[in-house]
N, C-alpha and C positions, 0 to 999 in steps of 0.2 A: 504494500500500500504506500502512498505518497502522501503526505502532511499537503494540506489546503493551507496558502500561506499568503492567500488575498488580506488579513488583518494583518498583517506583522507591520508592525511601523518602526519605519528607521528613523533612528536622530541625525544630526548632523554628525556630532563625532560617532555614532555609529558607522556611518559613510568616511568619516574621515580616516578612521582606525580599519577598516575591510573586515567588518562582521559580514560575517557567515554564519548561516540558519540550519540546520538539516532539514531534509529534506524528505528522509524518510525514518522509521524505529531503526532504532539500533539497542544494542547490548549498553554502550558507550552511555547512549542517552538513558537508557531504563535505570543505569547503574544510577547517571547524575540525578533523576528523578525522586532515585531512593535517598541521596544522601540529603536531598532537600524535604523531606518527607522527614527523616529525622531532624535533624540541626539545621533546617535550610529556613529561608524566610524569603517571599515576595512580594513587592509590595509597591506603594507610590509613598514619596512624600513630598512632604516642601510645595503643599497647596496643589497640587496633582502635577508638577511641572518635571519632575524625576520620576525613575524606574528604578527600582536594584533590587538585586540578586544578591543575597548574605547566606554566608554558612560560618556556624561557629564551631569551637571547639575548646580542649582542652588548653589552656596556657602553656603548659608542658608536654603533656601526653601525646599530643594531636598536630605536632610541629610536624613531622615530617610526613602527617596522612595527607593536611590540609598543603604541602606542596603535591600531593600527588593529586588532588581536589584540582588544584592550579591547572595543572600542567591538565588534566580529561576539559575543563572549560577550557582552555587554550585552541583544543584537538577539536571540538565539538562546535565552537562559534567563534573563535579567534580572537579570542579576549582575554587580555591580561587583568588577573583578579587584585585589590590593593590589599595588604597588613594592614589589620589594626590590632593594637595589642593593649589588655584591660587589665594590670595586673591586680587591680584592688577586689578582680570578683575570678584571678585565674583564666582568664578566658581570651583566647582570640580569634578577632572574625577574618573574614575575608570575604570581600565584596566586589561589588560593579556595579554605576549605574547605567543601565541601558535599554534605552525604550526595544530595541527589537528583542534582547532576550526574553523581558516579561511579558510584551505582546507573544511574543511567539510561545511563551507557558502557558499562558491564557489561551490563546487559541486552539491548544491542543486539549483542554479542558482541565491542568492542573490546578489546583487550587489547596492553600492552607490558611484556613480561618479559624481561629482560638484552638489549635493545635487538631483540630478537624479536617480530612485529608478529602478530596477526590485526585483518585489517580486515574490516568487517560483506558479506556476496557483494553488498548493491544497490548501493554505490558504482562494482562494477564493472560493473554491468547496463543501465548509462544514458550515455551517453557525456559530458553533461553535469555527472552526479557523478562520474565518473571524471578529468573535466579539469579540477575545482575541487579533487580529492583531490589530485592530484600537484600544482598551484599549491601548496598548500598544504605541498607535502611540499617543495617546491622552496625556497621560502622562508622555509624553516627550517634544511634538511639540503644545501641545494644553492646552487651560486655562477655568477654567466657571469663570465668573465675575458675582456679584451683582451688576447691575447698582439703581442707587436710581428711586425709581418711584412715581407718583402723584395717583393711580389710586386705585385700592382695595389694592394690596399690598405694603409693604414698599420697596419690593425688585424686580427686572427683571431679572430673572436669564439668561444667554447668556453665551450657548456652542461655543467655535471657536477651526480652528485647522488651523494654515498655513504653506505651502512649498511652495518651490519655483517649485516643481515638480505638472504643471498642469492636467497631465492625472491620476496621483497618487488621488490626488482629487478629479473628477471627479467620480475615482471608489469608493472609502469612500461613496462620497453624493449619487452615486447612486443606491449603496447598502443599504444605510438607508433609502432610499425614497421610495426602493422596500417594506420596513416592516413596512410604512405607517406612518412615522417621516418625520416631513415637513424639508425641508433643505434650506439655503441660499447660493449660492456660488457666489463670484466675483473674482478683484486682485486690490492688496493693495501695497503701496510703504512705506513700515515703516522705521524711522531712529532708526538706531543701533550705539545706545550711543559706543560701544563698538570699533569702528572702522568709527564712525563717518561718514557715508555714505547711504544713501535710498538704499532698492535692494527690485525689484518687487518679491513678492510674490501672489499664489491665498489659498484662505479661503475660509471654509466653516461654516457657524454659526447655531445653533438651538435654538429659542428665546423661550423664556416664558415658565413657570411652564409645563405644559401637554409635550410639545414636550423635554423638560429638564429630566423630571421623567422619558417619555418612555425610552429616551436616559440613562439612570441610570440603568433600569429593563435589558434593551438590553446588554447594554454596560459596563456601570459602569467602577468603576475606582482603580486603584491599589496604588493611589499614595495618601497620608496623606493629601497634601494639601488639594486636591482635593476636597476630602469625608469631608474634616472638613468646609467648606465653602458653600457645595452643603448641609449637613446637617443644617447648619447656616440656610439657605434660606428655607432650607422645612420644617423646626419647625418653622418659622416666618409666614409662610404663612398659613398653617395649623391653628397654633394658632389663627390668626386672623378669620379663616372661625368658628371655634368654638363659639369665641367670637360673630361674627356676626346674627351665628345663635340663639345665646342664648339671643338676644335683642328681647324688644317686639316687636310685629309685626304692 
């Protein structure tokens, strides 16, 4: 299918700078979708006269995701995204104002309003953009943790991803539960040091080693933390199954 791109409106430094639109889905774009789905924001301000594209992130953590963030919008519409850096709340963004990228997310039907998502239906029509959308969504709004364990291994690996967007949710888990990845979904009320306040959220988790790896092979992840912590855990575990076999019997 080819994207209908009669509304996309360009600015003058849009023209000036040689934005480029896509033109049809991609993997690329499902991915960028997802990461705006998580940490992303779109929006107008300044009396409706601006456009921008933001994504945030860790202050620390997220330094070297949010250049690979750069460099997939660089690939996708040839736009260079600016740093900004907040250290009094840990955070930084990275933005763009640009009338043809937000027309052109708006015309493809994306939208985030009070963390309420519509995603465009082809992302979920291809299996390919569907598991570059949740990468993406993963690696913004979601974490794996090692939790310590008593049992064969030293470690428990556990996938989660929370919004406060329920049926958003619901599609994620019941997309992976379709490709035979066990899933957990509830809602949670976490305090946000940030703002000092509970806000219900619902999550989805996938516990222990087999449903972690599928989730890896499937899905996998874009973001440095991520892969360096998910590898942590599966050269631990690994190792010891070696070790265990190599005992006498």
């Amino acid at each position: 299918m080819e994207f209908d791109l009669s509304k996309v409106k360009f600015s003058y430094m849009d023209k000036n700078e040689g934005r480029i639109i896509p033109k049809e889905p991609s993997e690329n774009l499902a991915e960028f979708l997802g990461i705006l789905a998580g940490d992303g924001h779109v929006g107008h301000f300044g009396k409706g006269k601006n456009r921008i594209v933001e994504i945030a992130g860790h202050l620390n953590d997220d330094e070297e995701f949010l250049e690979y963030v750069k460099d997939l919008v660089k690939r996708l519409f040839n736009a260079k995204m600016h740093l900004y850096l907040y250290k009094n709340i840990n955070t930084r963004y990275i933005s763009k104002n640009s009338w043809a990228m937000v027309s052109f997310l708006e015309s493809l039907g994306f939208e985030k309003k009070k963390c309420l998502l519509k995603i465009p239906s082809w992302v979920w029509q291809n299996n390919k953009f569907t598991s570059a959308f949740i990468r993406g969504l993963f690696d913004t709004d979601g974490s794996i943790a090692l939790k310590k364990n008593h049992g064969k291994y030293e470690f428990y690996p556990v996938i989660s991803i929370s919004l406060k967007d329920c049926n958003l949710i619901k599609s994620v888990a019941s997309w992976i539960r379709s490709k035979g990845i066990s899933v957990y979904t509830g809602k949670e009320s976490p305090f946000d040091k940030r703002t000092s306040k509970r806000y219900f959220k619902y999550s989805l988790q996938i516990n222990g080693y087999k449903g972690v790896r599928a989730w890896m092979v499937l899905i996998g992840t874009s973001n440095p933390k991520h892969k360096e912590k998910w590898e942590r855990g599966d050269l631990n575990s690994r190792l010891r199954d070696l070790q265990s076999r190599a005992l006498p019997g």
